[in-house]
C-alpha positions in Angstrom: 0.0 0.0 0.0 2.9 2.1 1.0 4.6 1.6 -2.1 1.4 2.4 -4.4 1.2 5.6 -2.4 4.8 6.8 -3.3 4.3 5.8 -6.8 0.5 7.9 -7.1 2.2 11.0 -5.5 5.7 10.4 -8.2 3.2 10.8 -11.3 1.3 13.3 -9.6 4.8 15.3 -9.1 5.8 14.9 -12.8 2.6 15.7 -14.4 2.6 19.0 -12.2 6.3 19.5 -13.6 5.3 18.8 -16.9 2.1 21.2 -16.5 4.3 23.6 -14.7 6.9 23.5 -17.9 4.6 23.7 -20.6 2.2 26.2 -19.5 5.4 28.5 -19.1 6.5 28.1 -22.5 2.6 28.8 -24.0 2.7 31.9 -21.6 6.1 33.1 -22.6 5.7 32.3 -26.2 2.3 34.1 -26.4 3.3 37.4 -24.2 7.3 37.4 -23.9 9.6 36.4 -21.2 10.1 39.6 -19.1 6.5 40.3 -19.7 5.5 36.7 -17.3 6.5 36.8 -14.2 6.3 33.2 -12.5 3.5 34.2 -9.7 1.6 34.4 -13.4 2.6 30.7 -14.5 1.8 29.6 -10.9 -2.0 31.6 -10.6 -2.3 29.7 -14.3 -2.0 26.4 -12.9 -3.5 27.1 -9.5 -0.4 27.2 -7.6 1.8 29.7 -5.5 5.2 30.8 -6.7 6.8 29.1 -4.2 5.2 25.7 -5.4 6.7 26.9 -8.9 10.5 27.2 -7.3 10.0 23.9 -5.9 10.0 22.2 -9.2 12.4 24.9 -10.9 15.6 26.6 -9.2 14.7 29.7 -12.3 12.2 31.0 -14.2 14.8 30.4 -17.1 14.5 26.4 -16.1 10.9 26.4 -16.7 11.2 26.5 -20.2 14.5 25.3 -20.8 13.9 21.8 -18.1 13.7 19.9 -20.9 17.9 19.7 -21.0 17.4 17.6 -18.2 16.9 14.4 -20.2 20.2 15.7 -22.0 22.4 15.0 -19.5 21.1 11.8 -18.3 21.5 10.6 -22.1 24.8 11.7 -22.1 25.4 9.7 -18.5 24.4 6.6 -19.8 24.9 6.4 -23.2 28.8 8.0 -22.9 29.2 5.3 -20.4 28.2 2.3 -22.4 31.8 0.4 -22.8 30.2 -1.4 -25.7 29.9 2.1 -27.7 32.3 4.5 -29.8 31.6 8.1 -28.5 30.7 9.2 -31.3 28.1 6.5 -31.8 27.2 7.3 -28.2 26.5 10.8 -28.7 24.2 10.2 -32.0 22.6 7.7 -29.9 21.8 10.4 -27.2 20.8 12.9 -30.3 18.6 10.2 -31.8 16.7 10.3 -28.7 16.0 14.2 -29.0 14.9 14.0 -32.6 12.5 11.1 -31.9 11.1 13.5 -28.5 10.6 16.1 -30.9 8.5 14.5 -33.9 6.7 12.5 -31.1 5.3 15.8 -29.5 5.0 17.6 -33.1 3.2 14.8 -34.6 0.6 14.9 -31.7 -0.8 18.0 -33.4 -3.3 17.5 -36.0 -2.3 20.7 -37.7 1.4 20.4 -38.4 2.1 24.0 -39.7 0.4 25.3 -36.5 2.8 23.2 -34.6 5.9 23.9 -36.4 5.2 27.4 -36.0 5.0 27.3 -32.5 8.3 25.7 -32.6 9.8 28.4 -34.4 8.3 30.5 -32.2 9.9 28.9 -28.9 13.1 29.0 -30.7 13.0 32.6 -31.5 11.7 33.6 -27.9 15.3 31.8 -26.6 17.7 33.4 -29.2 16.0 36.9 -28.6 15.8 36.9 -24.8 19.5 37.2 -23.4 19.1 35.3 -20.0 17.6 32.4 -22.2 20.8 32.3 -24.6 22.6 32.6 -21.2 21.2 29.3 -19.5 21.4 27.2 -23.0 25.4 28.5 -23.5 26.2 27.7 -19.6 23.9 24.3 -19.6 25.8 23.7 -23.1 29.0 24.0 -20.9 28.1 21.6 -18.5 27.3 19.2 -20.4 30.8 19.3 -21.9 31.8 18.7 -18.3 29.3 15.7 -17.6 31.0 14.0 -20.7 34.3 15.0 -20.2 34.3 12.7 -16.4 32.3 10.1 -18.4 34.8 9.5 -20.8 37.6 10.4 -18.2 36.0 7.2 -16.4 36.1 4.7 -19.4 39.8 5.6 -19.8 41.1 6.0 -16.5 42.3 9.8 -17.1 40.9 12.7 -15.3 38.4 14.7 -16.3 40.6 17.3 -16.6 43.5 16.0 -19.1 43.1 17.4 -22.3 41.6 14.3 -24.2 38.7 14.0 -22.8 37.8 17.9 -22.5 38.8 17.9 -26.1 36.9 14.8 -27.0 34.0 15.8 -24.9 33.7 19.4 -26.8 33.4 17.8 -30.0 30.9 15.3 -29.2 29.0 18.1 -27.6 29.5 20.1 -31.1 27.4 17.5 -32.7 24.5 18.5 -30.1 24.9 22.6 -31.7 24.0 21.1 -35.1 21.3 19.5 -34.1 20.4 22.3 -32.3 21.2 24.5 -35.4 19.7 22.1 -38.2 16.4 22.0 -36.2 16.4 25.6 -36.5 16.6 25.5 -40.0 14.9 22.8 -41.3 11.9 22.7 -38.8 9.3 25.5 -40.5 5.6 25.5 -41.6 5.2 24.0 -45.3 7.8 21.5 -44.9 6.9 18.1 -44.2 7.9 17.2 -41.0 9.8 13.7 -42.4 11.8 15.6 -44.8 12.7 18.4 -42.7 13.7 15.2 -40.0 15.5 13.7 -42.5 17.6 16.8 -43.8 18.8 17.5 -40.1 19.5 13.2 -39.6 21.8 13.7 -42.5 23.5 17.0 -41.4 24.1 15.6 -38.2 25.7 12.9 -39.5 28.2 14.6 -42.2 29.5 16.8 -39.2 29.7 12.9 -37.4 32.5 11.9 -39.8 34.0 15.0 -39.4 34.9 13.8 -35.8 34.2 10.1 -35.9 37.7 9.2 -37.7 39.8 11.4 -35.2 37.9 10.0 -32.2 37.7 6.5 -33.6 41.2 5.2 -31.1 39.6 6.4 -28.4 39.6 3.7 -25.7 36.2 1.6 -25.6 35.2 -2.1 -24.5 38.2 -3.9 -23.3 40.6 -1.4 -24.4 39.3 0.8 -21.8 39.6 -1.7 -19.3 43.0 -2.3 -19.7 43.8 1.4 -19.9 42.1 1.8 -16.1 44.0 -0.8 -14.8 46.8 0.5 -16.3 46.5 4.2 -15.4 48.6 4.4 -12.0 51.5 3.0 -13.8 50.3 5.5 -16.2 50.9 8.6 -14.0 53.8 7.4 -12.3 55.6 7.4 -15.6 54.2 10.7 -16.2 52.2 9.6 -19.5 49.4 11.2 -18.0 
């Protein structure tokens, strides 16, 4: 009974969250960001402000929470042994595409829908404490998969491969990011526009794939653990 009551009030917390979240982003989209204050996203759902800043440390995060499921991809699919990084990371991007189309094709009227997306992505690149919170979640993201791949090597996150493999995989997520922007617009069909930013993604992918290709995975990375205090003794790293 105990149990069934701690699940009911979980999905009771996480649809409030997800009311919370998108209510924010009709409310900002429709009237601005400055011009909502978060007491108006709360009275909208029938909840205080305070209730609001118990789901969301900002008002920036209620639009932007989404990023959350970012770096949990990146946590497990980075750490998978059995997977390139690079194979990793456009598993991790997959995942976002497929998010995306699922929630777009739930509207009936498709330009409608893609218009709304435009309009979310204009609202962040004209509202300067939006562009803020993407650039510094961008940046910790780099460091979420800079000490993954640290930890499948045995290096720390600090050493310059994995910061500098960790930035490229994360440039991959900027195209996507970018290519969505583009591609993603009334009166194109929301397969092809998918389909044009799959293949983008993937040209800038073996851009990096080939450089990043000896990087340690599987039983390689094993080996290179157990051999990493002999490693830093010698100096190598």
């Amino acid at each position: 009974m105990a149990t069934t009551g701690t699940g009911l009030r979980e999905r009771k917390k996480r649809a409030m969250r997800q009311q919370l979240s998108d209510t924010a982003a009709r409310l900002f989209v429709e009237h601005g960001f400055d011009a909502v204050r978060v007491a108006d996203v709360g009275e909208a759902c029938g909840v205080s402000e305070k209730t609001v800043f118990n789901y969301f440390p900002s008002k920036e995060a209620l639009l932007l929470d989404r990023l959350e499921a970012t770096a949990d991809a990146l946590r497990t699919h980075l750490s998978n042994l059995g997977l390139p990084p690079v194979t990793a990371m456009l598993t991790v991007l997959d995942q976002e595409r497929e998010g995306l189309v699922a929630g777009l094709a739930a509207d009936a009227d498709q330009d409608r829908a893609l218009a709304q997306y435009q309009k979310f992505g204009d609202l962040i690149r004209t509202t300067p404490s939006l562009r803020a919170y993407r650039s510094d979640t961008a940046d910790r993201f780099v460091d979420i998969a800079a000490e993954v791949l640290a930890t499948r090597t045995g290096l720390r996150p600090e050493d310059p491969e994995p910061q500098i493999a960790a930035a490229t995989l994360l440039g991959l997520w900027r195209v996507q990011f970018r290519a969505l922007r583009t591609h993603l617009r009334p009166g194109h069909p929301l397969p092809d526009a998918i389909d044009a930013v799959t293949q983008e993604v993937h040209r800038a992918a073996q851009l990096v794939e080939q450089g990043l290709a000896t990087w340690p995975s599987g039983h390689a990375a094993e080996r290179l653990i157990c051999d990493a205090p002999s490693r830093r003794e010698s100096g190598e790293v």
